[in-house]
C-alpha positions as CSV (number, residue, x, y, z in Angstrom):
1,X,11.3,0.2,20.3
2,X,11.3,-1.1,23.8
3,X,14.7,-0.2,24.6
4,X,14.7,3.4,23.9
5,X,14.0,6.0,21.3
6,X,17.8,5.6,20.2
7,X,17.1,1.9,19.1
8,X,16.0,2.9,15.5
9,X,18.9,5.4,15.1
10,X,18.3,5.5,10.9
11,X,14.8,6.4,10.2
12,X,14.5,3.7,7.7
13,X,15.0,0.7,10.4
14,X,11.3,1.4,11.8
15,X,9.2,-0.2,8.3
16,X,11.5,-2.9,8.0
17,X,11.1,-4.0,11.9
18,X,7.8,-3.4,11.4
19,X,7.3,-5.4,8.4
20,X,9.5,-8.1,9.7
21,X,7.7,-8.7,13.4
22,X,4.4,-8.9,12.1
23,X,4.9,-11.1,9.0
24,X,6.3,-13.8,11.7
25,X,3.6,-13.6,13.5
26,X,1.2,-14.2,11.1
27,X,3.8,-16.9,10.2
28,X,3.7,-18.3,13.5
29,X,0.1,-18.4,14.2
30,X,-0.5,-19.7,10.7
31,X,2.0,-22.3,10.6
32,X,1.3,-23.6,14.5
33,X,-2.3,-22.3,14.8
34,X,-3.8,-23.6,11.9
35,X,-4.5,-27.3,10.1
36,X,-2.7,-27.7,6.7
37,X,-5.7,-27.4,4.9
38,X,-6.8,-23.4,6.2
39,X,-3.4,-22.1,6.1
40,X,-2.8,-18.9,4.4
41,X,-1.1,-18.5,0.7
42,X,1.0,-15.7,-0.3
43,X,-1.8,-13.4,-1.3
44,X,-3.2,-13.8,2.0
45,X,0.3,-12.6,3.7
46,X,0.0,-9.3,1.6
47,X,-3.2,-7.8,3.1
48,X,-1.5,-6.8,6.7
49,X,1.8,-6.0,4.4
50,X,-0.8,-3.5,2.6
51,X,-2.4,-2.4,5.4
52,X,0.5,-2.2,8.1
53,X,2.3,0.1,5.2
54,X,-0.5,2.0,4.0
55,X,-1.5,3.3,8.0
56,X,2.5,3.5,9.3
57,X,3.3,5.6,6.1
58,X,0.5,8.1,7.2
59,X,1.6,8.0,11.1
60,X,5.1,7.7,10.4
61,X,5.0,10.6,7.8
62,X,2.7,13.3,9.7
63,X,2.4,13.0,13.6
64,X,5.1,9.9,14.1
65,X,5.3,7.5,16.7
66,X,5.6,8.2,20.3
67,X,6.0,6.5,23.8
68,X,2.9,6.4,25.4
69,X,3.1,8.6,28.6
70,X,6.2,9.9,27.6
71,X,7.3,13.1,26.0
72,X,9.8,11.4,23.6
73,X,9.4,10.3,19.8
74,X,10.6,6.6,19.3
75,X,10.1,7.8,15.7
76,X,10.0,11.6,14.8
77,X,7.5,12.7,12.2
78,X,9.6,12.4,9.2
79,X,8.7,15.5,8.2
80,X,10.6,17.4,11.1
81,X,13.7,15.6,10.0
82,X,13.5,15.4,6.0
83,X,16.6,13.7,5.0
84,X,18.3,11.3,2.8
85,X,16.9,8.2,5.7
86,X,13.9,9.7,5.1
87,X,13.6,9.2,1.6
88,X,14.5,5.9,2.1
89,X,12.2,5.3,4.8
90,X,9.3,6.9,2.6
91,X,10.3,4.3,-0.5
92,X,10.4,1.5,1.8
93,X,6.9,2.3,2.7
94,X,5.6,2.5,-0.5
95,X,7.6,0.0,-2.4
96,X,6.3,-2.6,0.0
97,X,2.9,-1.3,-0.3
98,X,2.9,-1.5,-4.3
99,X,4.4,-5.4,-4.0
100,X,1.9,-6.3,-2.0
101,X,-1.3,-4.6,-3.8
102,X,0.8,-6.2,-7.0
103,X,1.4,-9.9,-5.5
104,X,-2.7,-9.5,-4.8
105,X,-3.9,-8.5,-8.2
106,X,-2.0,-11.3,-9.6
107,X,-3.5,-13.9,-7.2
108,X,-7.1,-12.1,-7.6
109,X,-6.1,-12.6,-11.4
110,X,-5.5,-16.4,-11.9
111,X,-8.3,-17.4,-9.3
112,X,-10.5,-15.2,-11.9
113,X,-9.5,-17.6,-14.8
């Protein structure tokens, strides 16, 4: 996003970067940052997966994501440009989303028991 607004030329490029820079950070900080003992399990990974989808989807879908001081979009709403990319980028959205809240319950499940 750095380079220019024509870096993430397909729409559904910007929830996979996302996804994938701030899952290795939480992978670096946990794996270099933390004693074997406190580091985090899978169920822990999910929450920023949830949340990081949950508020992009909402931003991404209505007002989109713009360069600070800057009058251009380094991702348009999707709604101004509703195509097939933005289908995809919509699904990608939620279908990480619904792993993550499933990966969760299923971890919240067997600690239950």
């Amino acid at each position: 996003m750095v380079l220019g607004p024509n870096i993430i030329d397909p729409i559904w490029k910007l929830p996979i970067s996302l996804n994938l820079l701030i899952m290795s950070m939480f992978m670096f900080v946990n794996f270099t940052g933390t004693s074997p003992s406190e580091q985090m399990t899978l169920a822990d990974y999910m929450e920023p997966v949830q949340w990081l989808n949950g508020i992009f989807f909402v931003l991404h879908s209505t007002v989109g994501l713009a360069a600070p001081y800057h009058h251009h979009f380094l991702a348009p709403p999707i709604w101004m440009h509703f195509n097939k990319d933005s289908l995809i980028a919509l699904g990608i959205y939620v279908a990480l989303f619904v792993v993550a809240t499933i990966i969760r319950l299923i971890f919240k499940h067997r600690r239950a028991q």
